[in-house]
VEXROGU-68405 format. One line per 10 residues: number of its first residue (from 1); their letters; for each residue x, y, z of C-alpha. Coordinates in nm, 3 decimals. Example, Ala and Ser with C-alpha at 12.3 -4.5 7.8 and 13.67 -1.06 7.14 Angstrom:
<marfis>
1	as	1.230:-0.450:0.780; 1.367:-0.106:0.714
</marfis>
This chain:
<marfis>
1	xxxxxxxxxx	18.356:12.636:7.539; 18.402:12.298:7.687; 18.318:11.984:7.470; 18.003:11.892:7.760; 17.848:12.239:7.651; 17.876:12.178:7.275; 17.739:11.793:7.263; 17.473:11.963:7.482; 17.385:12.220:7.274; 17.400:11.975:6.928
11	xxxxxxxxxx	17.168:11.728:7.113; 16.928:12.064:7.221; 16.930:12.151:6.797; 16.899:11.807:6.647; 16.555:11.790:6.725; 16.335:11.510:6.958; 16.538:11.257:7.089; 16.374:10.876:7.081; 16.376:10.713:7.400; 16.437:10.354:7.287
21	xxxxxxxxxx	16.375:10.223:7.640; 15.969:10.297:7.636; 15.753:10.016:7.569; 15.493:9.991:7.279; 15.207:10.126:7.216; 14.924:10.037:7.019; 15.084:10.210:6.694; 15.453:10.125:6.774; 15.337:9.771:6.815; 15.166:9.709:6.504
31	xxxxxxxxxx	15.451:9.887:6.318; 15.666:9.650:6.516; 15.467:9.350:6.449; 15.410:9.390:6.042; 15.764:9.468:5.959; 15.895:9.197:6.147; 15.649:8.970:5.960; 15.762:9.091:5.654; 16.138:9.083:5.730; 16.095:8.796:5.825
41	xxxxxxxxxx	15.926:8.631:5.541; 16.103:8.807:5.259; 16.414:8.612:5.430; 16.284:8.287:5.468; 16.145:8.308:5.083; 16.471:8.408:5.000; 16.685:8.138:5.161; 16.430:7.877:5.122; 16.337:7.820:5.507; 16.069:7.583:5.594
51	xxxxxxxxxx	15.701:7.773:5.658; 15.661:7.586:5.946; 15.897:7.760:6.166; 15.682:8.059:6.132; 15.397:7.889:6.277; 15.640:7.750:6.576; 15.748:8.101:6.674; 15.432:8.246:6.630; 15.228:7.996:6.861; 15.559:8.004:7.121
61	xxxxxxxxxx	15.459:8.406:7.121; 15.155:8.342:7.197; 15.197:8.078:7.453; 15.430:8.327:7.632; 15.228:8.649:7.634; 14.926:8.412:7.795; 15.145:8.317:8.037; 15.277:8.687:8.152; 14.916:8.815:8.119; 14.770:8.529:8.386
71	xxxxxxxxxx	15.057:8.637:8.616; 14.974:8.961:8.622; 14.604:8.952:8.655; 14.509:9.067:8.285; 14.184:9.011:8.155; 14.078:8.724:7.924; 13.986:9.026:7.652; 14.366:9.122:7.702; 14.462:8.762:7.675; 14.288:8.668:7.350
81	xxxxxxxxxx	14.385:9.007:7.143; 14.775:8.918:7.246; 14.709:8.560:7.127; 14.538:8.632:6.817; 14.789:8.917:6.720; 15.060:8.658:6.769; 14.900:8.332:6.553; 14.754:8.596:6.280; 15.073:8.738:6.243; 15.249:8.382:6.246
91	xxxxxxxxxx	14.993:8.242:5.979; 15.017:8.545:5.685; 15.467:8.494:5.753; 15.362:8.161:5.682; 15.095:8.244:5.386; 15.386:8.477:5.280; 15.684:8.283:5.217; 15.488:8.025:5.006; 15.314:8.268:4.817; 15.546:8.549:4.769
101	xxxxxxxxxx	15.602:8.847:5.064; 15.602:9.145:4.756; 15.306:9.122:4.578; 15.026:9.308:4.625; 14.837:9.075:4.781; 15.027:9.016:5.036; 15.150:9.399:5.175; 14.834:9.474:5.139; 14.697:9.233:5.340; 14.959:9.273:5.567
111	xxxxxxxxxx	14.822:9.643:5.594; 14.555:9.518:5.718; 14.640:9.319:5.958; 14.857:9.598:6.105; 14.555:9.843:6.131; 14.375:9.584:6.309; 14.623:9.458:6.559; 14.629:9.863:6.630; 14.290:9.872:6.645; 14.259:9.584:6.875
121	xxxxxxxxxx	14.614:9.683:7.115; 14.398:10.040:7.172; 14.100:9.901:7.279; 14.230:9.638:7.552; 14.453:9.933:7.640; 14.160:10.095:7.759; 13.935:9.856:7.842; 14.278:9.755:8.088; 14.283:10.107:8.231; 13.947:10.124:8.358
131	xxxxxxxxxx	13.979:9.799:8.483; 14.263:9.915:8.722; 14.076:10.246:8.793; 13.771:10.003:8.878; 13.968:9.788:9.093; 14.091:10.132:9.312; 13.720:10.276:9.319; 13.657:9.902:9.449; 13.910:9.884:9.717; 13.771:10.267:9.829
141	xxxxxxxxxx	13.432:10.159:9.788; 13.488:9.849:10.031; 13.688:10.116:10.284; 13.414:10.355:10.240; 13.156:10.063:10.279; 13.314:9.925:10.631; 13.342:10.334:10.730; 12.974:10.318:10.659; 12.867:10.024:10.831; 12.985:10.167:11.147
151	xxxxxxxxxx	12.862:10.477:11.086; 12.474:10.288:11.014; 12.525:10.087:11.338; 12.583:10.396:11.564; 12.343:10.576:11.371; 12.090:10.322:11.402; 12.194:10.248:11.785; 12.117:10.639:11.862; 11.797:10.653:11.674; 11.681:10.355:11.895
161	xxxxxxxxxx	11.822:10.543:12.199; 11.624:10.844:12.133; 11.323:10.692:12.080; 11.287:10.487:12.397; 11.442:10.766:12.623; 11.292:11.079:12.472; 11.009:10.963:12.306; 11.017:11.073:11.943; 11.211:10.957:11.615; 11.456:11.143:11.456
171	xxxxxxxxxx	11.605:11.080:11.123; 12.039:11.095:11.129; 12.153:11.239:10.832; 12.529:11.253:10.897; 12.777:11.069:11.171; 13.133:11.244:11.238; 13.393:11.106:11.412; 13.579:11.302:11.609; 13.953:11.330:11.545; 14.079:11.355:11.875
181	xxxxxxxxxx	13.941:10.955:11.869; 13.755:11.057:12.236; 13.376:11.043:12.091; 13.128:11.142:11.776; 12.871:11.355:11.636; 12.509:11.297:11.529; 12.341:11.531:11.276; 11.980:11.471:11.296; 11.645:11.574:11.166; 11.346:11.622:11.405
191	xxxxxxxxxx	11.073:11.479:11.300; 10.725:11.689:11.217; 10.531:11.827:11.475; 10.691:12.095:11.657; 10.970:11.917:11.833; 11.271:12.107:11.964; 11.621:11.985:12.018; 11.557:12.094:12.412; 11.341:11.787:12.403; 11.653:11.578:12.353
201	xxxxxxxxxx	11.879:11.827:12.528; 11.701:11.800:12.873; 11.677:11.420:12.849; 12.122:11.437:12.817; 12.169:11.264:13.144; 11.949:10.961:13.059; 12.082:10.938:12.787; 12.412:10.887:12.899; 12.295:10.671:13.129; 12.159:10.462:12.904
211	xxxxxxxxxx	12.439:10.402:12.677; 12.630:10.299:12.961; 12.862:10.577:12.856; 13.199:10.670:13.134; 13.188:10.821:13.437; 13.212:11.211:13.285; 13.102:11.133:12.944; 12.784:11.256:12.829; 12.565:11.312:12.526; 12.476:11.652:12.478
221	xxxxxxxxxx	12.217:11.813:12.259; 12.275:12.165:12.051; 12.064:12.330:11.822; 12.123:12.210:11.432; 12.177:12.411:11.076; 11.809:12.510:11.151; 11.527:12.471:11.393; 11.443:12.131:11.272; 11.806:11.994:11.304; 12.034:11.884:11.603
231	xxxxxxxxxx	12.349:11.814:11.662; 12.428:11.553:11.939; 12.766:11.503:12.077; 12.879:11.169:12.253; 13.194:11.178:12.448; 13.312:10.818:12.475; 13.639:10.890:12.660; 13.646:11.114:12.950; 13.962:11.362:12.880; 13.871:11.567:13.211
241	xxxxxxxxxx	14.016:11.298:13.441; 14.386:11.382:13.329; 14.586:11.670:13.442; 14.692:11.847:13.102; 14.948:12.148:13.171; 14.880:12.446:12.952; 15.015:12.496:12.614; 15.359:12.537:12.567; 15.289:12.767:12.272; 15.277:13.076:12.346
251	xxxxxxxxxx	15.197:13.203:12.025; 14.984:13.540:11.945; 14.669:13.576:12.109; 14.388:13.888:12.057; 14.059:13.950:12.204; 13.872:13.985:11.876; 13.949:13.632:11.787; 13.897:13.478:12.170; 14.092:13.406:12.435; 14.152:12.994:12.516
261	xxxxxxxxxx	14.028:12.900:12.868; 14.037:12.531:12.875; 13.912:12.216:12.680; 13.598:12.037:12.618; 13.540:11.678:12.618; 13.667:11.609:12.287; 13.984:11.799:12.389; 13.890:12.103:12.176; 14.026:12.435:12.321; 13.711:12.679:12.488
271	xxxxxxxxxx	13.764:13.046:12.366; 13.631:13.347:12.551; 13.517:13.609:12.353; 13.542:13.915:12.601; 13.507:14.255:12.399; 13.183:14.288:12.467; 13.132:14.054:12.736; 13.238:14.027:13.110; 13.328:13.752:13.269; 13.188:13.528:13.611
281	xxxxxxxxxx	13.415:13.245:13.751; 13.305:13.052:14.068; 13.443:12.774:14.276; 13.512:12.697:14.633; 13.850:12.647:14.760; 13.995:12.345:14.661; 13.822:12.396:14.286; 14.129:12.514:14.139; 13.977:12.881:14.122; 14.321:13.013:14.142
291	xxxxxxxxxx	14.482:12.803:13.911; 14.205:12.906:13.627; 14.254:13.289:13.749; 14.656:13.276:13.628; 14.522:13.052:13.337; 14.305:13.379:13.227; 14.633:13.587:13.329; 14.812:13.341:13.100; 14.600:13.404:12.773; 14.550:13.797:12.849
301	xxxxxxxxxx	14.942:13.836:12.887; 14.973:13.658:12.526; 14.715:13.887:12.332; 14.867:14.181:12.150; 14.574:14.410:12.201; 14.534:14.352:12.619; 14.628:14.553:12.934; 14.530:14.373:13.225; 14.439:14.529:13.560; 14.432:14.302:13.863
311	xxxxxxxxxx	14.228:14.380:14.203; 14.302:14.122:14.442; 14.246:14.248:14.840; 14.414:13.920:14.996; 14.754:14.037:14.967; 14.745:14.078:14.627; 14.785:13.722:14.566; 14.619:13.661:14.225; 14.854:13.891:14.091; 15.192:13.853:14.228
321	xxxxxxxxxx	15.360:13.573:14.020; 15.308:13.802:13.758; 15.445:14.126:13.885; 15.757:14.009:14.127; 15.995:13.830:13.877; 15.999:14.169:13.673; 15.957:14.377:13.982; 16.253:14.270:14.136; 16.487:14.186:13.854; 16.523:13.817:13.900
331	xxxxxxxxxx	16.444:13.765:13.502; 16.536:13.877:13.187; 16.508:13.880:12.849; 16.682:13.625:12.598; 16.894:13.940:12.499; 16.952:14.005:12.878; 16.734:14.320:12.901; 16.431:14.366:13.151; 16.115:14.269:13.125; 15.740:14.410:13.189
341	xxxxxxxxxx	15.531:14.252:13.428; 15.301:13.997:13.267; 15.014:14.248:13.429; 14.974:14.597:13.358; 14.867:14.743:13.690; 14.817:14.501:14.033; 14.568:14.669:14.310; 14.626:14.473:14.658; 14.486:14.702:14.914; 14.135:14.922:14.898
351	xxxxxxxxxx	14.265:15.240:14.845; 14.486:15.163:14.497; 14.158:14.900:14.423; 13.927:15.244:14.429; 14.240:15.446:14.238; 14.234:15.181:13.987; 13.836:15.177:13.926; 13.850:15.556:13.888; 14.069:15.576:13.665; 13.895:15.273:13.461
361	xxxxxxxxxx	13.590:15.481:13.484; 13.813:15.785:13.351; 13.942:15.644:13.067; 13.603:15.500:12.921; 13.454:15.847:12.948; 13.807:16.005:12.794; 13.766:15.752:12.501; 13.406:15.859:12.458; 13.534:16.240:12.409; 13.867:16.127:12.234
371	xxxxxxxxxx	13.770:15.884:11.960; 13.467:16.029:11.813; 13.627:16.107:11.468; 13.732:15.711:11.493; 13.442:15.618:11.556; 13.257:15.823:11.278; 13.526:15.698:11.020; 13.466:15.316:11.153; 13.073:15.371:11.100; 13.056:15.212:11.456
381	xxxxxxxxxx	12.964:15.246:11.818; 13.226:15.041:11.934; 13.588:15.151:11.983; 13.811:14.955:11.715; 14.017:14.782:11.963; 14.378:14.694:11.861; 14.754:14.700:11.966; 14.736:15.051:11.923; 14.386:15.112:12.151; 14.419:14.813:12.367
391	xxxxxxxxxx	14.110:14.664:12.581; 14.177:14.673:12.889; 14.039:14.391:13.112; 14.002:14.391:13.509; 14.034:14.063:13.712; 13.876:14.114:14.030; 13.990:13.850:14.275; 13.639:13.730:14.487; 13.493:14.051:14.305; 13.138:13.888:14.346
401	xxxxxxxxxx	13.142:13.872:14.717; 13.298:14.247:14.720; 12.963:14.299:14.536; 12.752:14.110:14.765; 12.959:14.276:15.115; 12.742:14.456:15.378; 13.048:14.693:15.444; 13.044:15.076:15.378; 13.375:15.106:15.217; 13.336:14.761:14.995
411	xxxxxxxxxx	12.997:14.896:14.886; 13.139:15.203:14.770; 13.396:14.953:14.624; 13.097:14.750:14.426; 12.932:15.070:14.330; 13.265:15.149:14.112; 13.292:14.839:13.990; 12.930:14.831:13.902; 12.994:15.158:13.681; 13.281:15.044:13.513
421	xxxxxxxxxx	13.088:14.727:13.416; 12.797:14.967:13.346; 12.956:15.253:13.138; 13.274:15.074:12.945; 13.155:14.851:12.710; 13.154:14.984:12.439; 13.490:15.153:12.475; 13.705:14.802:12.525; 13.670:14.797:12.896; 13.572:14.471:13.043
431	xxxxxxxxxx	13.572:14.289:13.397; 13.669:13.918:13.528; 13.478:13.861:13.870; 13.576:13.565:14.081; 13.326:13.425:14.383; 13.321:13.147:14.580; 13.018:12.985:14.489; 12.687:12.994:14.252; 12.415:13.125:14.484; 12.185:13.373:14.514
441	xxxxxxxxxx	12.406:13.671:14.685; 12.640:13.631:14.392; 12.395:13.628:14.106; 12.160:13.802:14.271; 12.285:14.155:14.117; 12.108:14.214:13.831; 12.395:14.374:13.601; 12.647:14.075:13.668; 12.345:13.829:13.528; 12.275:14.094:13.233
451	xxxxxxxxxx	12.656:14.127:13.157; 12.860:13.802:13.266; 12.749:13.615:12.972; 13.080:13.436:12.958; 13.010:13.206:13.276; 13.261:12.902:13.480; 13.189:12.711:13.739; 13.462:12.463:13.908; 13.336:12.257:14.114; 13.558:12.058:14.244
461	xxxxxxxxxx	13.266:11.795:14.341; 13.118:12.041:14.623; 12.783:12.043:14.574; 12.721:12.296:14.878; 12.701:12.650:14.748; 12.703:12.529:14.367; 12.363:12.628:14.214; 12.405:12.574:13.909; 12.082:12.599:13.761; 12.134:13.022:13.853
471	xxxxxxxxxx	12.472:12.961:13.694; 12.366:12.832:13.364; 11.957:12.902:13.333; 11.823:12.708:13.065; 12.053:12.464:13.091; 11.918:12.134:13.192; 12.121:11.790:13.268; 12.437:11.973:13.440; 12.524:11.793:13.790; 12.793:11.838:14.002
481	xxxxxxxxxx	12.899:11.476:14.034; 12.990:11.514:13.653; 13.289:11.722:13.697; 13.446:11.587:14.073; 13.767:11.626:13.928; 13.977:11.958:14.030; 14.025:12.185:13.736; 13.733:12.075:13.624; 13.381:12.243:13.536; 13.135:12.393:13.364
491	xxxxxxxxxx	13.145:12.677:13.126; 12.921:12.850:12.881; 12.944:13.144:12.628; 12.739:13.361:12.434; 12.872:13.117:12.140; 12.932:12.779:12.360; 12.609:12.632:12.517; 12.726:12.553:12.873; 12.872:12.239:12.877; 13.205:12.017:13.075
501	xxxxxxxxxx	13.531:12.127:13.032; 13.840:12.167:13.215; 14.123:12.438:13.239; 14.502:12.371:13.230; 14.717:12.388:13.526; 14.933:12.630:13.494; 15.277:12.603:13.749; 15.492:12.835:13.880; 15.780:12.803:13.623; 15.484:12.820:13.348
511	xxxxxxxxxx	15.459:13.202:13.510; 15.792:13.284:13.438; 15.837:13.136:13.080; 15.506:13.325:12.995; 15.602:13.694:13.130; 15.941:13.696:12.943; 15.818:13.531:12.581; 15.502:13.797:12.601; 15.708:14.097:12.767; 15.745:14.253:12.423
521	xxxxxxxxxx	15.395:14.219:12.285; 15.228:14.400:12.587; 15.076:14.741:12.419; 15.096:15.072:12.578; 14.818:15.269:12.691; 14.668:15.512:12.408; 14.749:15.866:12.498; 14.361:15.961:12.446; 14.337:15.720:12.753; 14.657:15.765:12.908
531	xxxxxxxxxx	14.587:16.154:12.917; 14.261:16.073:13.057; 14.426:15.843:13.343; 14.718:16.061:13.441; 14.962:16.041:13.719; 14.771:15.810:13.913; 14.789:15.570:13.612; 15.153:15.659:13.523; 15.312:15.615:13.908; 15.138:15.307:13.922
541	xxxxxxxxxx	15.517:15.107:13.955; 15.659:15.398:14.219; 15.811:15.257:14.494; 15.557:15.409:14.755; 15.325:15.220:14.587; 15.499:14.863:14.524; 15.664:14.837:14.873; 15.408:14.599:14.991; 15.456:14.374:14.722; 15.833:14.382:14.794
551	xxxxxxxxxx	15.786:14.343:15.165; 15.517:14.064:15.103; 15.372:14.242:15.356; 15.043:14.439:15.215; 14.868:14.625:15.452; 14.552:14.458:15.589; 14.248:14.518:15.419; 13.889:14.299:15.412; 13.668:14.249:15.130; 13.394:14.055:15.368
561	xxxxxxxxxx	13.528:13.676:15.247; 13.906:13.688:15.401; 13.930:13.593:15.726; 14.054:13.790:16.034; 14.397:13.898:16.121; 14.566:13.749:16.449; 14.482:13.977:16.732; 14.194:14.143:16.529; 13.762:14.134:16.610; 13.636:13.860:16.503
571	xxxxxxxxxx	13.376:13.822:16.182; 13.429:14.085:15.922; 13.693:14.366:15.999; 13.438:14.662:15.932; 13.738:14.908:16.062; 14.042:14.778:15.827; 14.048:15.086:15.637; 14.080:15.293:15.964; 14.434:15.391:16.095; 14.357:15.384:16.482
581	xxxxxxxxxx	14.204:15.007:16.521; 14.332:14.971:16.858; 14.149:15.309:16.983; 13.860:15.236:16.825; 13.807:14.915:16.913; 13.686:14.970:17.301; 13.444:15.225:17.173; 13.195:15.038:16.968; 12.908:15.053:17.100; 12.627:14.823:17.131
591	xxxxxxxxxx	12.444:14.909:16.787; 12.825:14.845:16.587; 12.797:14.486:16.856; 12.472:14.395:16.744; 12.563:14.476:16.357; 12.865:14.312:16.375; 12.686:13.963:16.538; 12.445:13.988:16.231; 12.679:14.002:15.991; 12.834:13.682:16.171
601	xxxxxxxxxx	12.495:13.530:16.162; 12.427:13.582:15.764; 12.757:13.493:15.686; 12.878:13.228:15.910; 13.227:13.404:16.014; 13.354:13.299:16.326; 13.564:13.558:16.556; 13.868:13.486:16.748; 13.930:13.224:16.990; 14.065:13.423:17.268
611	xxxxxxxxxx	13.806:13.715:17.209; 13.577:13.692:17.522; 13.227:13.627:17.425; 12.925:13.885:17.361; 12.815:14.020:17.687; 12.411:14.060:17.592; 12.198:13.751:17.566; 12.253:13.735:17.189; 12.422:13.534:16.950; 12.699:13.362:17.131
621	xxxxxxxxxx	12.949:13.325:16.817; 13.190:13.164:17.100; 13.013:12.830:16.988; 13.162:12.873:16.653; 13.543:12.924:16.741; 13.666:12.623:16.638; 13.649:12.644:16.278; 13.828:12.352:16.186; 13.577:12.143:16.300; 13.319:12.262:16.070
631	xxxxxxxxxx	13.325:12.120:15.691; 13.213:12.435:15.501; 13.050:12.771:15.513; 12.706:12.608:15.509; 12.770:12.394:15.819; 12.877:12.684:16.034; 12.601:12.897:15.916; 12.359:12.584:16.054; 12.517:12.599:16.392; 12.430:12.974:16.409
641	xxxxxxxxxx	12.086:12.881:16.304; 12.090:12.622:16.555; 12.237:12.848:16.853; 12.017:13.134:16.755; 11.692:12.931:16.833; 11.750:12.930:17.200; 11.581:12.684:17.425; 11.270:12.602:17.183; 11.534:12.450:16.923; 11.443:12.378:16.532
651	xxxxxxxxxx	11.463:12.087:16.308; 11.614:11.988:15.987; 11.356:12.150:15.764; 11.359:12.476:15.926; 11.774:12.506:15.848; 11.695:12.381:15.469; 11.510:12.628:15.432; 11.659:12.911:15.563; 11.988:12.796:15.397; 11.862:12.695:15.084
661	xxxxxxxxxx	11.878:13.071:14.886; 12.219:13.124:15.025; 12.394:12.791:15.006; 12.171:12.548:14.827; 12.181:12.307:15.107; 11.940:11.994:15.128; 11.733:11.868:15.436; 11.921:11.551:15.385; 12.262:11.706:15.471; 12.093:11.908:15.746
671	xxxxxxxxxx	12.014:11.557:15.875; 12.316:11.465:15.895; 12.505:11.747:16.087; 12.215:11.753:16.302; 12.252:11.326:16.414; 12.668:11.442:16.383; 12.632:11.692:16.663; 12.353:11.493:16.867; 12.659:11.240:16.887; 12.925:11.460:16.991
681	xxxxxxxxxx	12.701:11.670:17.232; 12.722:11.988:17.071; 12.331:11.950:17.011; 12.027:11.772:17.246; 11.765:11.544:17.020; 11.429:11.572:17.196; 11.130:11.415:17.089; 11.071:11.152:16.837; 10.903:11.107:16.449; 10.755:11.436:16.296
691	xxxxxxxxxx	10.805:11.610:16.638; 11.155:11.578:16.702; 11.378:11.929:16.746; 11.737:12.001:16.830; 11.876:12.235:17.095; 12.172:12.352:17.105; 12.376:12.276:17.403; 12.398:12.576:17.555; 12.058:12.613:17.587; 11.961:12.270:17.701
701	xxxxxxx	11.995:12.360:18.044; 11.707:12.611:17.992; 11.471:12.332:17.876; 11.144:12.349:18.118; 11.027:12.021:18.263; 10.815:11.819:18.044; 10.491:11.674:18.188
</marfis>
């Protein structure tokens, strides 16, 4: 054993070791203090020294401890007991050595004096302690105080607002600052009398106004802890004008906890909750539809418990940058093996878009047959979704206007989609439609209103063909001029009132990083499901099948929005699912003519340039070749209006009108294209004030003489 280890183990066995360093305390001290007294004057007695000096070292103690106590802030009770102790102390050495430092008298009054200097050293002790405790509650206090006083001011600033913009006086009970540092939070009590928090709510954009908040910062009202509560949230710094690139992260996702879509005002991340809801996103082009579309792709790719299904009839375009970099080898793993597509199954022309819906359809009703045990040991209606029974969720590219299509074989496309949306909910089968716009074709189908609950609208700052009152209903103060930003929006949730926000973009490289950090967490399809799917599901990666995407050269197909192929009819292709067009073409006959012009009519397409015009004395859709010239769907579909009333002509109101349902448009703006084309000559103005009409050029010729 070395000699370390034995003077280690002596000092651990000779008992408590005294730590000669500490200071006194009050105990210590006394000891200290009455048996150096006494030391001192048994010596002094003995060798005769003069009293005096007792009283010199004893009032130099004194002096010295006041000093050190000033300097460090002590108190004068602290001050006083130290001085005392010191000239008491002094005075019975003193006493002592005159009188004799044995005798009773004196040890026992030096007893004395040593319980009392104890007595006195404890209390200042404490008293000194919750002096310093005082002086930190003090310093927080004062913090807590300035906190406060900001906290009053905005509190009392809002009250004011509310008052003398909505009319009635709430009470705030609570102010929260937001983190982020980008606004606040009011928690406020209605007064009595009925009133709601829609009072305040519908009032948001005077509000705003009215505390001169930024350009895309607003003060929104949501209901409180109860009905007589509400919660008010005042974005002070507008986070929606910067492009923020999506998170980096790409950490575990699952559709029972929600899916992130984007960020609110104060920066917070939007979730989607989709396993009972479906999904409605709508913007025109230009909105950043797309970019949101592979920012949904993004988060379904990351979630453990997701297979995504992709119909996308414009070349399969949606869907792509996540298939090809798998498809064709270009990227790997970090251990250099393959990976999965980032998409379970991408549909790009009608036929696999119909496959794909039937066997959606196939494996709800399988899982209804399959799981019924599960669901009797669950105690539930709803299929227990998890890595092992994963939701599956279908994007549908423009699905909304597939919906809204006149065409035969895109109605019998709808009518699928329509049952999958009808028939799957409950076992984990969901749908993400896409349209161009918030109008009435879109939302006019009753069973996207009844399921969509989980709603977006990007609008880029196009106000034509962005209703967004049908969007959101209920939802009062939401303008388009508050989101002119791309990316940017509106979106609302079963959960989230519908409010600003703004998705990430998402780039290319973004794609790629995504697809190979998710490829192993993609589940596999159930084999209750996959049994019910079979081959068609199975061979959905055969080469016969994933040519086109190779090729980049899908076969043509039309969902009613795309426009026309080179060389093909003009308006909607009604025969792109036939294999002869060219020996079809010459034989439509008038009726398919006549259909085909209405069609143009309702939805403003415009045929070829070099197709000759219409030989009967219809709608000459000639007038609308040049596309380009025309601003948006709207505008065209007022030229049509325009050409379509012949020689009598129409005004501004009449358009309005008969565009308002479809694309929201005002008379204003019909005033406008209608003075625009008076100017260039595509229109005549005749007459003047309340009687004024437009003709169309064409006809102008046909005007009879007035008079």
């Amino acid at each position: 054993m070395s000699s370390t280890a034995t003077a280690k183990k002596k000092q651990d066995s000779s008992g408590p070791v005294l730590d000669w360093t500490a200071g006194h305390g009050p105990v210590t001290g006394a000891l200290s203090a009455t048996t150096g007294a006494l030391a001192i004057a048994t010596t002094g007695a003995a060798t005769g020294m003069p009293p005096a000096w007792a009283l010199a070292v004893g009032a130099a103690g004194a002096a010295g401890h006041t000093v050190v106590g000033l300097r460090v802030r002590n108190a004068g009770r602290t001050l006083a007991t130290r001085a005392a102790s010191w000239i008491v102390g002094a005075g019975w050495t003193t006493w002592a050595m005159t009188h004799g430092p044995l005798t009773w008298s004196a040890l026992g009054s030096l007893a004395t004096i040593g319980v009392g200097i104890g007595a006195a050293a404890h209390s200042t002790a404490l008293f000194e302690e919750a002096r310093e405790d005082e002086a930190i509650a003090a310093a927080e206090r004062q913090i807590a105080r300035e906190l406060s006083a900001e906290r009053r001011a905005i509190a009392a600033e809002w009250v004011d607002r509310i008052q003398r913009v909505c009319g009635i006086t709430v009470r705030v009970l609570g102010v929260e600052m937001w983190e982020t540092g980008t606004g606040f939070s009011l928690d406020a009590e209605l007064p009595p009398g009925g009133a709601t928090y829609s009072k305040i709510a519908s009032e948001a954009g005077r509000l705003s106004a009215d505390a001169r908040l930024p350009h895309g910062c607003t003060a929104t009202a949501s209901p409180g802890i109860d009905q007589g509560r509400v919660i008010i949230d005042v974005t002070t710094v507008n986070v929606l004008m910067e492009e923020r690139t999506y998170p980096t992260d790409y950490g575990l996702l699952s559709v029972l906890t929600g899916i992130p879509w984007g960020y609110r005002t104060n920066a917070e991340q939007i979730l989607a909750f989709l396993r009972e809801q479906c999904a409605l996103v709508v913007g025109p082009t230009g909105s950043g539809k797309t970019n949101m579309v592979h920012a949904i792709l993004a988060g379904f790719a990351r979630a453990v418990d997701v297979l995504t299904f992709v119909i996308d009839l414009n070349a399969g375009s949606a869907g792509l940058p996540w298939v090809l970099p798998a498809l064709n080898g270009s990227l790997k793993s970090e251990d250099g093996k393959p990976v999965r597509p980032g998409i379970d199954w991408l549909a790009g022309t009608y036929d696999e878009a119909m496959l794909m819906l039937d066997v959606a359809v196939r494996i709800a009703k399988g899982r209804k047959r399959g799981y019924q045990d599960l669901l009797s040991q669950a105690n539930t209606d709803l299929l227990p979704i998890s890595s092992k029974i994963p939701q599956i969720m279908i994007v549908i590219d423009e699905g909304a206007e597939i919906l809204a299509s006149p065409d035969r074989d895109m109605r019998k496309l709808a009518e699928k989609i329509l049952e999958v949306i009808r028939i799957a909910r409950a076992m984990g089968v969901r749908t993400v439609l896409t349209a161009l716009g918030a109008t009435g074709s879109v939302l006019g189908n009753l069973m996207i209103r009844r399921e969509a609950k989980v709603r977006v609208a990007l609008t880029g700052g196009e106000t034509e063909g962005m209703d967004l009152s049908k969007m959101f209903p209920g939802s009062r103060g939401l303008r388009v001029d508050q989101a002119p930003h791309k990316g940017a929006g509106f979106m609302g949730t079963p959960e989230s009132p519908a409010a600003l926000f703004k998705a990430w973009r998402i780039l290319p490289n973004q794609i790629r990083d995504i697809i190979a950090a998710t490829s192993d967490r993609h589940p596999v399809l159930d084999s209750v499901s996959a049994k019910a799917a079979g081959p068609e599901y199975a061979r959905r990666w055969d080469h016969s099948r994933t040519e086109w995407m190779q090729d980049h050269q899908p076969e043509p197909t039309s969902t009613g929005t795309e426009q026309s192929a080179p060389g093909a009819g003009g308006g909607l292709n009604l025969s792109a699912h036939r294999t002869d067009q060219a020996g079809k073409a010459g034989g439509d006959d008038d009726l398919m003519r006549r259909f085909r012009e209405e069609i143009d009519a309702q939805f403003a397409t415009a045929p070829d340039p070099d197709a000759p015009p219409p030989a009967s004395s219809g709608l000459n859709l000639s007038a609308l070749r040049k596309e380009s010239e025309q601003d948006s769907p709207a505008q065209r579909a007022a030229l049509a209006l325009l050409l379509a009333a012949g020689h009598e002509g129409t005004g501004a109101s009449a358009i309005a009108r008969a565009l308002a349902g479809e694309h929201g448009t005002t008379r204003q703006t019909v005033v406008g294209w209608l003075k625009a084309w008076a100017d260039d000559g595509t229109a005549v103005r005749i007459g003047e004030g309340t009687k004024v009409r437009y003709v169309h050029r064409q006809h102008a010729s046909e005007q009879p003489p007035e008079g």
